[in-house]
N, C-alpha and C positions, 0 to 999 in steps of 0.2 A: 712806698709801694701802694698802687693799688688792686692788684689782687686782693683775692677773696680765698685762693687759695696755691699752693706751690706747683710751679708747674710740669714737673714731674710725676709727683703720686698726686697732687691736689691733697695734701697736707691742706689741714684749715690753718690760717696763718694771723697771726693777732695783729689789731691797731691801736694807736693811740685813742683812751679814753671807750675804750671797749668795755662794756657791761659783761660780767661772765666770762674775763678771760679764760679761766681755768675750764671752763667747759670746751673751747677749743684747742687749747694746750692740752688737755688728757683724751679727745679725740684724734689728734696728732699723733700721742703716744700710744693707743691703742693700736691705729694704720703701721705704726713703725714696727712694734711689737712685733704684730702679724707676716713683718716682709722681712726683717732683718736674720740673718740665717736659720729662712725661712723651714719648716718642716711640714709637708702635709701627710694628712692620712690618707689621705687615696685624689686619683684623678678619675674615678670610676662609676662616682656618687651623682645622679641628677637631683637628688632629694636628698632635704637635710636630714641627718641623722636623728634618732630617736632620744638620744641622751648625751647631747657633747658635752665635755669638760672645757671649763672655761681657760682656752690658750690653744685649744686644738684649731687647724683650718684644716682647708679642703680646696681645690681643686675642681670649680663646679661643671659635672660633664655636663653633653648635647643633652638636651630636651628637658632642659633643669625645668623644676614646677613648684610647687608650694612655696615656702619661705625663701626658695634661691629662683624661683619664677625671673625672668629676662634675665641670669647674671650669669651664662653661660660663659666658660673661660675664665670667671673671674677668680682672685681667693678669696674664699668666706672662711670668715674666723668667729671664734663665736664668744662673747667676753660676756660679763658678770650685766650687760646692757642690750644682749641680745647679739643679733650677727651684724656684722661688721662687713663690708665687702671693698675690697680695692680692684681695681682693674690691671690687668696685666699690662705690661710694658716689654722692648724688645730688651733683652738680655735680663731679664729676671730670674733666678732659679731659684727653686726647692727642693730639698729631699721631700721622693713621695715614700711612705714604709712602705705601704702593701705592694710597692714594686722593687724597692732595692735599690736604687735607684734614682738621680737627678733627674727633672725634665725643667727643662730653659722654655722661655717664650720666645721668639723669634721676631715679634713686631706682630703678628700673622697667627699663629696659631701655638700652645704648645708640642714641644719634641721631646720625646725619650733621648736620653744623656747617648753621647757615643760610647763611650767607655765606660762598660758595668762590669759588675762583678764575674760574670758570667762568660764575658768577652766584649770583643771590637764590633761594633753593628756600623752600618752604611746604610742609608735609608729603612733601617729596623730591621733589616737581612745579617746575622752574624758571619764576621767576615774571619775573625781569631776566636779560634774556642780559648778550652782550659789546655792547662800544658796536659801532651800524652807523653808517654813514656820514650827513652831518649832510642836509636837506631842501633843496633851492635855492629859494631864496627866488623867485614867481611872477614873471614879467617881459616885459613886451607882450602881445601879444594884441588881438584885435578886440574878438571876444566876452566880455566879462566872466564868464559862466556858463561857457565852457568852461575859463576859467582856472583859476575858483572848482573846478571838478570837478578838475582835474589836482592843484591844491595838498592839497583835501578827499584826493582816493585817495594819494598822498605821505605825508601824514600817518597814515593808517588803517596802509598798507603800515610806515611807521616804529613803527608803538605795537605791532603783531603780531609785526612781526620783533623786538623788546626783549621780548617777552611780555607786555607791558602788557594788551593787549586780546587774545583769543584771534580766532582764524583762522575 
């Protein structure tokens, strides 16, 4: 091989007769560390945080400055050697906490997960809520049509309140 590094994440990658292997075999393990079922604390942060704990990342928002200055998109992790940054790739993901939530890189930028806890989103618009409560099935009545109308708006009210149909 001649790489210098792997061509995925750019892993630093060892050669024969290398000085300090271990300096890039524990920078390798650091990068890995940081992505392998990945957790960030937030995608919300331009600026590095005031006191990380060594193992936390992040998610560096638009207009990053100081210590995360040019690494916008990236994760910054931050180890016992300071911060760490990998560059996102298309189908990467993390859990972010302060959203509950996965967000995947696309190639392009990242996205909020479709499937959260909260419901089904389509372009970040909730398409299924939480369950609401189930329909009471129609029962007596004189009138047939005014039955027919009670169970009709029930069901309308059910599919709007799940998002299924808009309002």
């Amino acid at each position: 091989m001649t790489n210098e590094t792997s061509d995925r994440w750019a892993l630093p990658l060892l050669h024969a007769g290398q000085a300090q292997k271990e300096m890039m075999h524990n920078e390798a393990l650091a990068r890995i560390d940081m992505l392998l079922h990945g957790v960030a604390e937030s995608a919300d942060l331009a600026i590095p945080p005031i006191a990380p704990v060594a193992g936390q990342c992040w998610i560096v928002a638009a207009g990053a400055s100081g210590g995360w200055a040019e690494r916008e998109g990236h994760v910054a992790g931050w180890t016992e050697g300071g911060w760490r940054f990998v560059a996102p790739r298309a189908g990467l993901q993390l859990s972010v906490a302060d959203r509950g939530h996965v967000m995947a890189h696309d190639g392009t930028a990242w996205r909020n997960a479709v499937v959260r806890s909260d419901g089904f989103f389509v372009d970040d618009q909730k398409i299924v809520g939480a369950r609401q409560a189930g329909i009471t099935a129609p029962a007596g009545g004189t009138t047939v049509d005014i039955e027919s109308r009670g169970a009709i708006a029930a069901i309308l009210a059910a599919l709007q309140a799940h998002g299924l149909i808009s309002m």
